[in-house]
C-alpha positions, 0 to 999 in steps of 0.5 A, a space after each residue: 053901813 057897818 065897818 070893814 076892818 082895815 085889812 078885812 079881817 081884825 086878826 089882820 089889823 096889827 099887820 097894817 102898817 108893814 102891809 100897806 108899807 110893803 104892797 103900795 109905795 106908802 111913802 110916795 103915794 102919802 107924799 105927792 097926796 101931800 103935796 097935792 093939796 097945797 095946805 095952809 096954816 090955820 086950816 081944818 083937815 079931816 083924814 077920812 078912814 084915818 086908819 093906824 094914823 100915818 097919814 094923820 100924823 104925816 100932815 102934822 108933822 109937815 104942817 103943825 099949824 093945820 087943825 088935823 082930825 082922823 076919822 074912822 069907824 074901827 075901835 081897834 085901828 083908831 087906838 093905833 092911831 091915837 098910841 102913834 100921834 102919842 108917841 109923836 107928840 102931836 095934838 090929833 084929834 081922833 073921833 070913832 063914826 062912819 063915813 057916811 054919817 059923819 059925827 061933824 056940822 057943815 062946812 066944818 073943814 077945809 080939806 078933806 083927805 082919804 087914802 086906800 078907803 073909797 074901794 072898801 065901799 059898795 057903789 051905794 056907799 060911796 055915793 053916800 060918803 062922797 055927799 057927806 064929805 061934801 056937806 062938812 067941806 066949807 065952800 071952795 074946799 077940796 077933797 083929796 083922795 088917793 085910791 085904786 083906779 083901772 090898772 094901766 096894764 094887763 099885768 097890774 090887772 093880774 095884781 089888783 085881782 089879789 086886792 079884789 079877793 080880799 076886799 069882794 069883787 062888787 065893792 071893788 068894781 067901780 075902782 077896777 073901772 075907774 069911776 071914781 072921779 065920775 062918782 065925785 062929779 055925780 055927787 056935786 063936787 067941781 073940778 074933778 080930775 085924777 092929777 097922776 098916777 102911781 104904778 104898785 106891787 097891787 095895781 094902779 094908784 089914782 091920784 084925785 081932786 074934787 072941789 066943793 063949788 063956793 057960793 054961787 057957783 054951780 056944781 059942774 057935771 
């Protein structure tokens, strides 16, 4: 699987920040993904496709006792990142590899963060990824993602096809139809649910939790 820039196009790369801030109420969708996991001091956190960092250095920031990694297959948008936790005085980790061959042992993490990067992925890719994730999440971990789901309306479906030119119709097409928490269960993880929702300038926000089953559980369908 070879990598996708984070805007599509590296020339786009130096515009990230100011265009996510802009187009999808950054601010509240990196907040409530947040505070949806519930972190503990101690934990392992990887944020996966980390991109410039934000997110990375947010849950730092408001957690400074979480072991927090950043990965992403990106030379160019890892070296933001690493420039931004710098800046900050934050001791992150930031490895460069692909999500679904990811550079880390089993059960390695206890949660697993992602933000605006599954609907980058083919369906095929996806599916990949997610059993990768699961693999280096500890029993009982959780995966917390926040990505494109089925627009809420048809004027939202209107603004998430500017979303699907830039990214290719086809690897958008499970977030446009909402199957993402489907793909999640498909992979193995429990407990799947989308928790809420977030109406933005390009279509609907899905917020979502996925579980790695513990030992001796079994995985739910």
């Amino acid at each position: 699987m070879n990598y996708v820039s984070a805007l599509r196009f590296r020339w786009l790369t130096r515009f990230y920040d100011p265009v996510v801030a802009v187009t999808t109420r950054e601010a509240m969708f990196r907040r409530r993904l947040l505070e949806q996991a519930s972190l503990q001091a101690g934990q392992g956190v990887l944020d996966l496709a980390c991109g410039s960092g934000t997110m990375a250095t947010l849950i730092k920031r408001r957690y400074p006792q979480v072991s927090v990694t950043g990965l992403d297959a990106d030379p160019e948008i890892l070296a933001l990142a690493r420039a931004k936790a710098q800046g900050a005085g934050m001791d992150i980790r930031f490895d460069e590899g692909l999500s679904n061959a990811l550079p880390y042992g089993e059960s390695e993490f206890d949660v697993v963060f992602s933000s605006l990067f599954f609907h980058h992925l083919d369906s095929d890719s996806k599916a990949r990824t997610l059993q990768e994730v699961i693999r280096v999440l500890r029993p009982g971990g959780t995966l917390h993602a926040c990505d494109w789901g089925r627009p809420s309306n048809a004027a939202l479906r209107l603004s998430f096809s500017f979303v699907r030119i830039l990214d290719g119709f086809e690897v958008t097409r499970d977030n446009a139809q909402g199957r993402l928490p489907q793909m999640m269960k498909v992979a193995g993880f429990t407990g799947v649910a989308v928790t809420s929702t977030l109406n933005t300038p390009l279509g609907t926000l899905d917020f979502i939790v996925a579980e790695k089953a513990r030992d001796g559980d079994r995985h739910a369908a």
